[in-house]
C-alpha positions in Angstrom: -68.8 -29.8 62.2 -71.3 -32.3 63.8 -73.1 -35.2 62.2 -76.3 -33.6 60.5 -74.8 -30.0 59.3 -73.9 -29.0 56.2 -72.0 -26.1 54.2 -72.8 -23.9 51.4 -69.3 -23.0 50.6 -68.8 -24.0 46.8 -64.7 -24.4 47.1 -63.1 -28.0 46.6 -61.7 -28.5 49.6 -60.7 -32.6 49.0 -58.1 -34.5 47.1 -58.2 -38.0 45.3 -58.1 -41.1 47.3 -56.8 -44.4 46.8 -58.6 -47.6 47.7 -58.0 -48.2 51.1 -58.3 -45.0 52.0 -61.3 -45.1 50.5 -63.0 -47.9 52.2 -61.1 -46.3 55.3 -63.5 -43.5 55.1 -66.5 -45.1 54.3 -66.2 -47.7 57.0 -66.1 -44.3 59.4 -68.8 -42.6 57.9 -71.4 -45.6 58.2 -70.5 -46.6 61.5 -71.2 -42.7 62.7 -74.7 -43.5 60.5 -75.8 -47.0 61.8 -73.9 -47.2 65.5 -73.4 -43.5 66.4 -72.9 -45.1 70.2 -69.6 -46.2 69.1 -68.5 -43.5 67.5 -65.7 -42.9 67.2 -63.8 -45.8 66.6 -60.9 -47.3 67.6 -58.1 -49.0 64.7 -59.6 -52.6 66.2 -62.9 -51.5 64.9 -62.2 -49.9 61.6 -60.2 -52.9 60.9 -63.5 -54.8 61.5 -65.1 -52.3 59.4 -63.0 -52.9 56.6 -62.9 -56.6 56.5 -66.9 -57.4 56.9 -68.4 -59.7 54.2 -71.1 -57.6 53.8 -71.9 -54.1 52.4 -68.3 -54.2 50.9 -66.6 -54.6 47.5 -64.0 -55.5 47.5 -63.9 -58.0 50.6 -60.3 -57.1 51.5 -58.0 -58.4 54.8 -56.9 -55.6 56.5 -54.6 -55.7 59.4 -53.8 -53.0 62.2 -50.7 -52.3 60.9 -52.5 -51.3 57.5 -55.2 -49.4 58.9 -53.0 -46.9 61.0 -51.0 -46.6 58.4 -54.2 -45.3 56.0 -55.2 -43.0 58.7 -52.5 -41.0 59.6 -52.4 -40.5 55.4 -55.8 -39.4 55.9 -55.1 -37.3 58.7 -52.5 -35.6 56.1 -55.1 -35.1 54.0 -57.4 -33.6 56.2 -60.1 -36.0 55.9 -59.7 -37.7 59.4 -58.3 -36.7 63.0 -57.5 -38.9 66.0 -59.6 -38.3 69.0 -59.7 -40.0 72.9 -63.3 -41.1 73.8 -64.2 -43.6 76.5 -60.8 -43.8 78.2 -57.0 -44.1 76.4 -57.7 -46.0 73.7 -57.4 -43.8 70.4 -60.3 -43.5 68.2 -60.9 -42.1 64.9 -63.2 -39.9 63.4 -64.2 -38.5 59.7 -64.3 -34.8 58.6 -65.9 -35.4 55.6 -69.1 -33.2 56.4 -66.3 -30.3 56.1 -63.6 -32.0 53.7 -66.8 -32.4 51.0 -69.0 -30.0 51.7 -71.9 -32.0 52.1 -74.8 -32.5 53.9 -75.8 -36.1 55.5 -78.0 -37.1 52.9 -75.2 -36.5 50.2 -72.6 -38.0 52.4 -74.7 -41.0 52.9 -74.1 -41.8 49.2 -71.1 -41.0 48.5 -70.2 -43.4 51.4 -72.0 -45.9 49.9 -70.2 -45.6 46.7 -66.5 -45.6 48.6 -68.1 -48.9 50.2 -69.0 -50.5 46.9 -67.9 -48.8 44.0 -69.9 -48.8 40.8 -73.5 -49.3 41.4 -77.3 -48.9 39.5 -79.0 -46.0 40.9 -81.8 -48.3 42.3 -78.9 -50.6 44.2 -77.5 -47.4 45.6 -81.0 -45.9 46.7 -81.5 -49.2 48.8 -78.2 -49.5 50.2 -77.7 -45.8 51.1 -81.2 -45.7 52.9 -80.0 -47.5 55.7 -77.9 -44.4 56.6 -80.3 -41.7 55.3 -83.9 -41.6 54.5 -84.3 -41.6 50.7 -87.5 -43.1 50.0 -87.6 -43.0 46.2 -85.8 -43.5 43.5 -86.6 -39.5 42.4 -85.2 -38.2 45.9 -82.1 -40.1 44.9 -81.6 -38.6 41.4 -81.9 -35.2 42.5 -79.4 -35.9 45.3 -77.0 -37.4 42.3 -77.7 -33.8 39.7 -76.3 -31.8 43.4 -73.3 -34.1 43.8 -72.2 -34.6 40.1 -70.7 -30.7 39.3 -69.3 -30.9 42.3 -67.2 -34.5 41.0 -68.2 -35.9 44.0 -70.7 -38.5 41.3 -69.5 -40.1 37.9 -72.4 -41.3 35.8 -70.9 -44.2 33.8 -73.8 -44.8 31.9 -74.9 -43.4 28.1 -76.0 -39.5 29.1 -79.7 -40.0 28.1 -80.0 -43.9 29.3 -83.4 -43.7 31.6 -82.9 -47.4 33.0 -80.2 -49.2 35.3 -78.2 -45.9 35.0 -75.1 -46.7 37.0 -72.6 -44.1 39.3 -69.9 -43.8 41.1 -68.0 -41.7 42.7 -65.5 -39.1 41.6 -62.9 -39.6 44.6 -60.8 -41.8 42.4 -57.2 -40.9 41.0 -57.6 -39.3 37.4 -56.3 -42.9 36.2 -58.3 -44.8 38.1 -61.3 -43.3 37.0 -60.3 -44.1 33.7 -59.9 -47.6 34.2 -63.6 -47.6 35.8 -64.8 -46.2 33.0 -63.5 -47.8 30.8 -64.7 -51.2 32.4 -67.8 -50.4 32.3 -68.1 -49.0 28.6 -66.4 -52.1 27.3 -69.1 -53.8 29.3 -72.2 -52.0 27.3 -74.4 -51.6 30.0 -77.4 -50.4 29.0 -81.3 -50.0 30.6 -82.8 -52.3 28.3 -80.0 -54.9 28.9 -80.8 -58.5 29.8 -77.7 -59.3 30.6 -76.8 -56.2 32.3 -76.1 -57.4 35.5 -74.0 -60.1 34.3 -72.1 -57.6 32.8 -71.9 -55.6 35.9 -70.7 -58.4 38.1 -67.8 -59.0 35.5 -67.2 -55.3 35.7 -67.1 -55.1 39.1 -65.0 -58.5 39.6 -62.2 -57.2 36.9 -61.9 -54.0 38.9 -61.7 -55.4 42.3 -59.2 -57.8 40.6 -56.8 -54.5 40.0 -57.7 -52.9 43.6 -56.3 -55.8 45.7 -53.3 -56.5 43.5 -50.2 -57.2 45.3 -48.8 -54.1 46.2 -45.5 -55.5 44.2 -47.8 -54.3 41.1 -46.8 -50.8 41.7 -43.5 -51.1 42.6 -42.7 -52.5 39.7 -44.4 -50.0 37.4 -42.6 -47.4 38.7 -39.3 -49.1 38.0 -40.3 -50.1 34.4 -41.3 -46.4 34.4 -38.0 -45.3 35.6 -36.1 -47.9 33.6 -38.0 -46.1 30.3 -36.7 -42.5 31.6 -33.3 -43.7 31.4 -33.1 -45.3 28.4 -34.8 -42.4 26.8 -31.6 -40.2 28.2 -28.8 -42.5 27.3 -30.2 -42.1 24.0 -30.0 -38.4 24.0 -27.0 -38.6 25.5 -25.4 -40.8 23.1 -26.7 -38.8 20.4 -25.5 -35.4 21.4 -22.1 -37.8 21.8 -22.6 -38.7 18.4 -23.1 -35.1 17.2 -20.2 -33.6 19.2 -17.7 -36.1 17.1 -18.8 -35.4 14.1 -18.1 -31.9 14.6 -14.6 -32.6 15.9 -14.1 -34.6 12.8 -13.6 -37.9 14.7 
């Protein structure tokens, strides 16, 4: 499908996504957006993408090595394909217009968001106009009521708060998304709030804290994890041990 065209089809057709596949994917998207005459790109430029100071959050540091790996797991995932353009050199190209079933103007934000996480409505409406048209707050909320059945947008704010409402989108991991929202509940944003966006910036900061983690982080979960499961069978095994004496009378 072309940049521009959209679907109708309701299915869910896409899977969770961790962070750098995330910012992966969005890097793609706004480069087919703002520079459509380098599109698509080759791993040099995504890894440019990725690493730019600005329009990002987290600012990360990205080598080659890191962003092949992420897209042949997106390839897997049916959310990117390799292509040849303008020679040898391989280049890269979303299928999100597919993958999501959206149209640009929804595919716009949600890139946004996978750019920058977390954001007011008003922050998003100026940062995703750069991609799309959307000349008013209004256009942007009734983009957000399409996109959120669809999970594609997480409102993290009170349902019924008018102001600062903030969103995000819904293409985290099931635990992740917890942890977002639970960042920004203990954070008590509200529209009224004067010190809302000093509460935004220190939930933002403790959540890009956890993203770039050392990757150590999870490794060693997963063994405490395992560790856990062990125990928890040694000590069935040494009860049914215990049980199977007493019955013998030993």
């Amino acid at each position: 499908m072309s940049e521009g065209e959209s679907t109708s089809e309701p299915a869910v057709s896409w899977v969770p996504l961790t962070a750098r596949e995330r910012r992966v994917l969005g890097v793609l998207v706004e480069k087919a957006k703002t520079t459509p005459e380098n599109y698509p790109l080759s791993v040099a430029a995504i890894v440019t993408g990725c690493n730019q100071k600005t329009n990002r959050d987290p600012i990360t540091n990205y080598d080659a090595d890191d962003v092949e790996d992420i897209l042949h797991s997106l390839r897997k995932k049916g959310s990117a394909i390799l292509v040849e353009a303008g020679g040898r050199v391989p280049r890269w190209r979303h299928t999100l217009y597919d993958w999501l079933k959206v149209n640009k103007v929804e595919l716009a934000i949600v890139a946004e968001l996978l750019l920058r996480g977390p954001q007011t409505e008003g922050e998003l409406r100026a940062r995703a106009n750069r991609m799309e048209e959307l000349p008013d707050l209004a256009t942007l909320q009734i983009q957000l009521e399409a996109l959120a059945p669809r999970g594609l947008v997480v409102y993290l704010s009170p349902p019924g708060q008018r102001r600062g409402v903030v969103v995000t989108h819904g293409l985290y991991p099931a635990d992740e998304l917890e942890r977002v929202r639970a960042a920004f509940a203990q954070a008590g944003i509200s529209g009224g709030d004067d010190e809302a966006p000093s509460r935004m910036s220190t939930a933002r900061a403790e959540l890009a804290a956890e993203a770039t983690a050392p990757g150590w982080r999870d490794e060693l979960d997963g063994v405490r994890a395992e560790i856990e499961a062990l125990r928890e069978r040694v000590e069935t095994l040494t009860n049914e041990l215990n049980a199977l004496r007493a019955e013998l009378g030993s």
